[in-house]
N, C-alpha and C positions, 0 to 999 in steps of 0.2 A: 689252331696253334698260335702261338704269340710268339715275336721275333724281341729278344731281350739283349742288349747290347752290352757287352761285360770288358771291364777295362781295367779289374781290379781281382779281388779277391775272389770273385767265382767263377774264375779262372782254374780257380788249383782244384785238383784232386780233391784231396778230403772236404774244403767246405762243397762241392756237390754232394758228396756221398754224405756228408753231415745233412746237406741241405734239400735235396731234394732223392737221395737213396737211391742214387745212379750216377755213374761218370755220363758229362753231355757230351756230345760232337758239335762242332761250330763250324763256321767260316770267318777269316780275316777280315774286317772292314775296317774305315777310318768313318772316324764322329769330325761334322766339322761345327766349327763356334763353338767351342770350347775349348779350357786349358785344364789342368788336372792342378790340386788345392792337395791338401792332406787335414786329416781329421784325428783326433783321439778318440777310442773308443772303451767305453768303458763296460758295457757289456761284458761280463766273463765269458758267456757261453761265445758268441762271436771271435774273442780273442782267443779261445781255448780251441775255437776250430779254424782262423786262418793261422792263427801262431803269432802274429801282428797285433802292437796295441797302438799303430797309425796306417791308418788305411787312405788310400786315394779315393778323390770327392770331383767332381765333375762341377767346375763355373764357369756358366755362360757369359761369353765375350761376347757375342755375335762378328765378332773378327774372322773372316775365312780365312784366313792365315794360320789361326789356331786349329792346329785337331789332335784328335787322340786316334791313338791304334787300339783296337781292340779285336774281338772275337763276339759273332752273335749268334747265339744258339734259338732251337726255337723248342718253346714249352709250352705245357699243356696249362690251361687256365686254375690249376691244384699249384701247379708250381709255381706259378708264378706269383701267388698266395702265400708259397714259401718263401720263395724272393723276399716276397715285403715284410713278411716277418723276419729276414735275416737280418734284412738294411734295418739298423739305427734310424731315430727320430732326425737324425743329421739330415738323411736324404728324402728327398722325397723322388716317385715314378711319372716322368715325364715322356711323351713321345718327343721324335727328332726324326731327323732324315739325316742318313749316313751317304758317302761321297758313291756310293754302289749306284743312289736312289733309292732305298730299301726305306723306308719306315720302320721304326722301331721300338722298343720302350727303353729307357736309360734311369737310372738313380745319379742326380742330380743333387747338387748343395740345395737343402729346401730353406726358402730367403723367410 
């Protein structure tokens, strides 16, 4: 299983069940060294499943001061396949460590 750290739109109901054909269960974490950015997205299919045509993008500060709240689910290595075909060319899949200690995978601003 892969621990996938979500601080944005796969979050909500429908883009799971658009995205991987199941509601996930999670836990609470915070991401540290990072701030949250916002993105356009022009994908229709994406926009037509979170509802959103600007979505939150994740930039690394390396500041610990900075962190995001989010939720990290863990998924099967098919999903997380879907993952990357949800995310836009914007993001790219990075690991990180979250304030738990957990390692994780994040969708990150790809520079």
């Amino acid at each position: 299983m892969n621990a996938l750290f979500s601080y944005g739109t796969l979050q909500q109901p429908q883009v799971q069940l658009d995205t991987f054909g199941r509601l996930l269960e999670g836990q609470k974490d915070t991401l540290i060294g990072y701030k949250l950015g916002e993105v356009k997205i022009t994908d229709e299919a994406v926009i037509k499943s979170s509802g959103k045509e600007y979505h939150p993008i994740l930039i690394k500060s390396d500041h610990e001061e900075d962190t995001v709240d989010g939720t990290v689910f863990l998924i099967t290595d098919a999903e997380l396949q879907q993952a990357d075909d949800y995310e836009v060319d914007d993001y790219q899949r990075v690991e990180a460590q979250l304030k738990s200690g957990k390692t994780c995978w994040i969708y990150a601003a790809a520079n």
